[in-house]
C-alpha positions in Angstrom: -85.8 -148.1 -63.4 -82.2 -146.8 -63.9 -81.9 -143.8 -65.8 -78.7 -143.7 -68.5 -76.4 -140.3 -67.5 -76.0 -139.4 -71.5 -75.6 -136.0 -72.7 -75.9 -134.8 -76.0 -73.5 -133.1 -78.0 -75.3 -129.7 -79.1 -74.7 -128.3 -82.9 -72.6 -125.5 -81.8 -70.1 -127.9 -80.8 -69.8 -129.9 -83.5 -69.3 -127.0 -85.4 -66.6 -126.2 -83.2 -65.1 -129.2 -83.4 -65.1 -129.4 -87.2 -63.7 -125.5 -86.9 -60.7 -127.1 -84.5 -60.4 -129.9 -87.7 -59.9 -127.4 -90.1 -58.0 -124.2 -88.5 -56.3 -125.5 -85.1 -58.6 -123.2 -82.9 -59.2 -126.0 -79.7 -61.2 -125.9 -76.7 -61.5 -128.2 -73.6 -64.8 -129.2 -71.9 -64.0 -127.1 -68.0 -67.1 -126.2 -66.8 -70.9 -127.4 -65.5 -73.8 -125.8 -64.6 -77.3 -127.3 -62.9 -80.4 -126.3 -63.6 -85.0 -127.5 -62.9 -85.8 -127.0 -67.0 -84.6 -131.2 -67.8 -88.0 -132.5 -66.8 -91.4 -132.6 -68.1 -93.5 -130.1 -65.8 -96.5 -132.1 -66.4 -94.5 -135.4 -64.9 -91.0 -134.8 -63.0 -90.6 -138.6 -63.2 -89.6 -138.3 -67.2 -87.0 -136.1 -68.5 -86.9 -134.2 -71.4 -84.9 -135.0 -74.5 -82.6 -132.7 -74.9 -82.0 -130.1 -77.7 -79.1 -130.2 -80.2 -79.7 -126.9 -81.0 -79.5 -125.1 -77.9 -77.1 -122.4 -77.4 -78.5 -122.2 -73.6 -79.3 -125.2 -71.0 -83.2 -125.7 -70.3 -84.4 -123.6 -67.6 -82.3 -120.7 -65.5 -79.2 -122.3 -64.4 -78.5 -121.5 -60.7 -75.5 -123.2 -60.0 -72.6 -122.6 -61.8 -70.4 -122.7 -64.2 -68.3 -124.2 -61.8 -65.0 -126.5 -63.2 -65.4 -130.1 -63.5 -64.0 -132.4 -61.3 -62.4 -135.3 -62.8 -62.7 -137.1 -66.2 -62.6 -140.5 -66.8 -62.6 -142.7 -70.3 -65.0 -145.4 -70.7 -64.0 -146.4 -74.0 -61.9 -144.7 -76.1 -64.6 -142.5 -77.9 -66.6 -142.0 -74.6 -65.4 -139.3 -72.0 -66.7 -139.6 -68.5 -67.1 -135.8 -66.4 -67.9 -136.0 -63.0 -69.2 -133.0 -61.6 -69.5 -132.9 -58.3 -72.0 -130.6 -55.9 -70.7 -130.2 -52.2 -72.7 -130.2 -49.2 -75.1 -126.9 -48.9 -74.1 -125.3 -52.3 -77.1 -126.6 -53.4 -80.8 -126.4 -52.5 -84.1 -127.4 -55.2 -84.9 -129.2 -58.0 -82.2 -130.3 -60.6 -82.6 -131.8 -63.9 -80.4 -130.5 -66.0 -76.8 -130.4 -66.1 -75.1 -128.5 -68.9 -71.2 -129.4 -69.9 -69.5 -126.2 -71.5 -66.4 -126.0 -73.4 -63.6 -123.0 -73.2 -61.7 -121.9 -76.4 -58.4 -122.4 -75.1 -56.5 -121.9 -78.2 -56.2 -120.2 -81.2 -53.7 -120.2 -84.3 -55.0 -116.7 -84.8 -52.6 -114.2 -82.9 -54.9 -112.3 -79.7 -58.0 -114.0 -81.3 -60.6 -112.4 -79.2 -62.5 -116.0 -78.7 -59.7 -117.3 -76.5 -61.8 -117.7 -73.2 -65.5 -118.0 -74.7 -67.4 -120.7 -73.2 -70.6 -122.3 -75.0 -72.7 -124.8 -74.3 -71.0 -128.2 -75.1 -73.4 -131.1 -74.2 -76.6 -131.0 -72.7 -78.1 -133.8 -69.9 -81.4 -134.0 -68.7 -82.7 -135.9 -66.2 -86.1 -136.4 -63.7 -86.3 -134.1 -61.0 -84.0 -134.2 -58.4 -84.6 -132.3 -55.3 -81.8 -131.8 -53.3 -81.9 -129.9 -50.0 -78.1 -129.1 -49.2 -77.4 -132.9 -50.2 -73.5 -133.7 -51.8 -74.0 -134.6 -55.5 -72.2 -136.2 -58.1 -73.3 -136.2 -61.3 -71.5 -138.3 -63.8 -72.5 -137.8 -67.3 -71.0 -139.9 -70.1 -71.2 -138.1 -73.6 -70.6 -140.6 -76.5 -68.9 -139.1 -79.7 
């Protein structure tokens, strides 16, 4: 069975993206981390869904933030991040990947939230164990 790489867009970003609407503040989606907290503990073959309303992935992330390799388009309301995992960075379970996004810009002058990363977008998965493998994750998020 094929498993659908969609993340969803947490609350925290839509408000920040109706705040961007409305005052010009912008950020840009720069960073990923991994974490074991996508999966259902009774049953790593199912993933959780995940939480608009999270402020933090699922589970401890132990890799990451790191940036995010490359982005794509696969339509024009559908941006593609890969984020790749090189050879012996990492080691365990994964089934989460969080996407966060980086205030980059403020119409406010020395706004003190230029830099601030939050969670953007949220993907869970089944368990993955990796065990030094090269990874790429590539995680569509539909708007």
């Amino acid at each position: 069975m094929a498993f659908e790489p969609l993340a969803i867009i947490t609350n925290e970003a839509k408000r920040r993206t109706a705040e961007m609407w409305v005052s010009g503040k912008s950020f840009q989606v720069k960073y990923f981390a991994v974490s074991a907290g996508g999966h259902d503990p009774t049953d790593p073959t199912i993933a959780l869904a995940p939480d608009p309303a999270a402020t933090q992935m699922p589970g401890t992330p132990f890799f990451g933030p790191e940036s995010i390799d490359a982005y794509e388009f696969t339509s024009d309301f559908c941006p593609r991040f890969i984020c790749r995992i090189e050879e012996n960075e990492v080691s365990g379970g994964v089934s989460s990947v969080g996407l966060y996004g980086e205030i980059v810009y403020s119409p406010i002058p020395l706004d003190p939230e230029i830099g601030t990363t939050f969670l953007f977008a949220v993907y869970n998965r089944p368990l993955l164990i990796l065990a030094g493998d090269a990874i790429e994750f590539v995680i569509d998020v539909f708007m």
